[in-house]
C-alpha positions as CSV (number, residue, x, y, z in Angstrom):
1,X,109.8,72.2,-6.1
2,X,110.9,76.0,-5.8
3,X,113.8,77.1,-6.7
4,X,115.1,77.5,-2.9
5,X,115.1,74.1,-2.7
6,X,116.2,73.1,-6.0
7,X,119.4,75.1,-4.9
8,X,120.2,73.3,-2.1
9,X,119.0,69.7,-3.4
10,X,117.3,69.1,-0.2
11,X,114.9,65.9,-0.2
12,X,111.9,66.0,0.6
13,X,111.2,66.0,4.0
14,X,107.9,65.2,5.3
15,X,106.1,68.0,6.8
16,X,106.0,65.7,10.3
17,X,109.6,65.1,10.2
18,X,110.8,68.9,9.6
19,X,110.8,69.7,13.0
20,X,111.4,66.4,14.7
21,X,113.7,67.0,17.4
22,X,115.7,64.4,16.5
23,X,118.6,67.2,15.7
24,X,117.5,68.6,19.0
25,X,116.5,69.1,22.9
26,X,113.1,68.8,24.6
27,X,112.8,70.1,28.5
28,X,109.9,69.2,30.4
29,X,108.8,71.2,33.4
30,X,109.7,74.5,32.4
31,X,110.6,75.7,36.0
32,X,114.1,73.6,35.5
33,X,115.2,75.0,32.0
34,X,118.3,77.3,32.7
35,X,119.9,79.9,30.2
36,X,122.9,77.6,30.7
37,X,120.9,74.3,29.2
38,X,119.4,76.6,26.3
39,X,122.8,78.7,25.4
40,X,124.4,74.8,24.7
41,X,121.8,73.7,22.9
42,X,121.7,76.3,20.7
43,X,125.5,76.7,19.8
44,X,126.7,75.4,16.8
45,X,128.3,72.2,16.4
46,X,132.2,72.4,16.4
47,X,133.4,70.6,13.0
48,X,137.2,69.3,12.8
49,X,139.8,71.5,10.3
50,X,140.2,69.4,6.8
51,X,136.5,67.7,6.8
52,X,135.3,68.3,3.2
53,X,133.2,71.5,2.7
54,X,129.0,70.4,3.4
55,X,125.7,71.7,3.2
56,X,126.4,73.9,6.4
57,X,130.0,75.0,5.6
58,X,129.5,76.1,1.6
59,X,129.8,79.8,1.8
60,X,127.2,80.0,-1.0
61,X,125.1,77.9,0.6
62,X,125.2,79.9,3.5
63,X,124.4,82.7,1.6
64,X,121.4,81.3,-0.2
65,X,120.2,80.6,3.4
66,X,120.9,84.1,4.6
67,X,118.8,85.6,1.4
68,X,115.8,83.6,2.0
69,X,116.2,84.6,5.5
70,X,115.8,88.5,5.0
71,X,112.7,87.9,2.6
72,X,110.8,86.3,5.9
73,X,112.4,89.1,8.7
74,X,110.0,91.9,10.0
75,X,107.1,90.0,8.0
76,X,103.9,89.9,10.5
77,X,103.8,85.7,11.3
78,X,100.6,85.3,9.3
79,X,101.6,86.7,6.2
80,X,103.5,83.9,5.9
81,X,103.0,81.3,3.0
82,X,102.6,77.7,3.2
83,X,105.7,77.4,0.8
84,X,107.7,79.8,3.1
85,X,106.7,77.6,6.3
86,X,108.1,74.6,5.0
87,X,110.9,76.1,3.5
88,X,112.1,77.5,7.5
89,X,110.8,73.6,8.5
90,X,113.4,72.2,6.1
91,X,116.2,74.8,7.1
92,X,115.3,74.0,10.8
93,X,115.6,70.5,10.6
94,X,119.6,71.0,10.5
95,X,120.4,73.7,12.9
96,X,120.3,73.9,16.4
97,X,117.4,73.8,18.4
98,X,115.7,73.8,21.4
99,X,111.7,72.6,22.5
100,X,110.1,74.2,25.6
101,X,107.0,73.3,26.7
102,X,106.3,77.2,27.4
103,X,102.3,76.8,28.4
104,X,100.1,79.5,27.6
105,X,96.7,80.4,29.1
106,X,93.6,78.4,27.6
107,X,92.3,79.5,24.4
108,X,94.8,82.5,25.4
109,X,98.3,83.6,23.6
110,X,99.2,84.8,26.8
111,X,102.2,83.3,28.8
112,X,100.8,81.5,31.7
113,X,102.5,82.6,34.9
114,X,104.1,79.2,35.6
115,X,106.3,79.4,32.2
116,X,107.3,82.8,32.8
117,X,110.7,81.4,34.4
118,X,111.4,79.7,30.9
119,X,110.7,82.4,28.5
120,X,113.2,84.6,30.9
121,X,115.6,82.0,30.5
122,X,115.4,81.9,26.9
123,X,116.1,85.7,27.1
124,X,119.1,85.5,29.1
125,X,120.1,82.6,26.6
126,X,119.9,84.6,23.3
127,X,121.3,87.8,24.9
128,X,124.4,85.7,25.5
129,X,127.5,86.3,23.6
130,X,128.1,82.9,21.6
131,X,124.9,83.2,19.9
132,X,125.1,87.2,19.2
133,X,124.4,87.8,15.4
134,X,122.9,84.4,14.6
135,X,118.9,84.3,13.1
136,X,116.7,82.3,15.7
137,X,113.4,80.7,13.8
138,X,110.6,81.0,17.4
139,X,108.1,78.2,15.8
140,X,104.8,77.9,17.8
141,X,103.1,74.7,17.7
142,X,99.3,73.5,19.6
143,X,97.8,70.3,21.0
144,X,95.5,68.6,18.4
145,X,92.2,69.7,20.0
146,X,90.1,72.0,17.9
147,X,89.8,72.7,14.2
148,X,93.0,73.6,11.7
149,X,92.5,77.2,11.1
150,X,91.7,78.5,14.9
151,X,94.9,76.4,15.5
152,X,97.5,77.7,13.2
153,X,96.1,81.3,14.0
154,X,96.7,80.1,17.8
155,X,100.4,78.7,17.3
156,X,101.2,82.1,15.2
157,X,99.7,84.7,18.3
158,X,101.9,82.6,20.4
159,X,105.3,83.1,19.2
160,X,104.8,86.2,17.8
161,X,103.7,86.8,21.8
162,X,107.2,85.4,22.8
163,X,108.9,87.4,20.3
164,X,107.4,91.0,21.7
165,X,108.5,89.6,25.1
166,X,112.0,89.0,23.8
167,X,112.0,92.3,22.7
168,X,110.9,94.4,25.2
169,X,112.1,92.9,28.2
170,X,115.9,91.5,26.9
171,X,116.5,94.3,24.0
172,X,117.1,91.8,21.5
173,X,117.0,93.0,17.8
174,X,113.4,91.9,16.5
175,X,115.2,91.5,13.3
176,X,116.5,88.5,14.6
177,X,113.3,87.0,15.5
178,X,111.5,85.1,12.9
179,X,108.2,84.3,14.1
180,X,106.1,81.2,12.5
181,X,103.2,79.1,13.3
182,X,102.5,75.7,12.7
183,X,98.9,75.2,14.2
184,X,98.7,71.1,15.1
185,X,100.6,69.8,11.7
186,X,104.3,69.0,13.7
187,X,102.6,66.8,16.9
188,X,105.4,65.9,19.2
189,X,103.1,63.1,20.6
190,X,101.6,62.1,17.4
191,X,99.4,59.3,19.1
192,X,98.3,61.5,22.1
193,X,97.2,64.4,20.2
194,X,95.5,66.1,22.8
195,X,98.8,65.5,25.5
196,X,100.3,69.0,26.5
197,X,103.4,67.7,25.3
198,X,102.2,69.2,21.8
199,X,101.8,72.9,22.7
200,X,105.7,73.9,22.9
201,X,107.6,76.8,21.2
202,X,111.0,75.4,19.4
203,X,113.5,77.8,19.2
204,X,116.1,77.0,16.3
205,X,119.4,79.0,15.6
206,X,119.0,79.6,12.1
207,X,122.6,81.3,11.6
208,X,125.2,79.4,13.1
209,X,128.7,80.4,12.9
210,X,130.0,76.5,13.1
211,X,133.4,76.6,15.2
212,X,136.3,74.7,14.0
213,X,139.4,73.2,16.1
């Protein structure tokens, strides 16, 4: 266990778990996501004045996050270790976050024309004032078809192909962007392997500034 973790005295999470979706919301047919449907997913959860301080309210906490954070920003997706993968799958697991099934052309990290619509959504979403200075994780994932390595190279192309898209058409800070890839380890569809259902980029707000009433 690394010292991150020890910090924080996470459990261990299974690596198929991390990124489960159960803290979050899957859209199918990407011609129907809206800005609108991504901007509330992504906002932080509004916690009541007087609940005792947690996990995602401890200002130290916080700021162990935000340190680990900065050691995985402008780093190129493949560069990044095993260890540091799960650690942003553990992180993720809490925080906001989105699935869209943004399809790419086959055996291609290009966007495919009919997902277009949703990756300009998500720019319109993250360019939106409630989620200006939060961290967003863009995590590619693949189907099950074809061998480990040519898949996690294929899932890290991907999102770091949604992150230059990000960039240059909505202007948003790269630094914000942290790109991963986790090849065909986080199945959504763990008994269909080979459904299209797997290959999805998840989009977690890794910084939330949690509102209080």
């Amino acid at each position: 266990m690394t010292h991150f973790n020890k910090f924080f005295g996470l459990k261990a999470i299974t690596l198929t778990a991390a990124l489960s979706l159960t803290a979050g919301l899957a859209f199918a047919g990407d011609n129907n996501i809206t800005s609108s449907q991504i901007v509330d997913a992504l906002k932080p959860k509004t916690v009541t004045r007087g609940l005792s301080v947690g996990p995602q309210t401890d200002p130290t906490v916080q700021a162990k996050e935000a340190a680990f954070l900065n050691t995985v920003r402008n780093r190129q997706t493949r560069s990044l270790s095993m260890n540091e993968r799960d650690q942003i799958a553990e992180l993720a697991a809490t925080k906001p976050n989105i699935d869209l099934e943004i399809q790419f052309d086959y055996n291609s990290a290009d966007i495919a024309k009919t997902s277009v619509s949703s990756v300009q959504a998500l720019g319109k979403a993250l360019s939106d004032p409630s989620l200006k200075g939060s961290t967003f994780v863009v995590a590619g994932h693949t189907d099950a078809v074809g061998g480990d390595e040519y898949n996690q190279g294929l899932s890290e192309r991907r999102a770091d192909t949604i992150k230059k898209y990000l960039v240059q058409n909505y202007g948003l800070n790269g630094n914000e962007l942290v790109t991963v890839g986790y090849g065909k380890t986080k199945l959504k569809d763990t008994a269909n392997g080979a459904d299209p259902i797997n290959r999805r980029v998840q989009v977690v707000n890794m910084e939330t500034k949690t509102a209080s009433k």
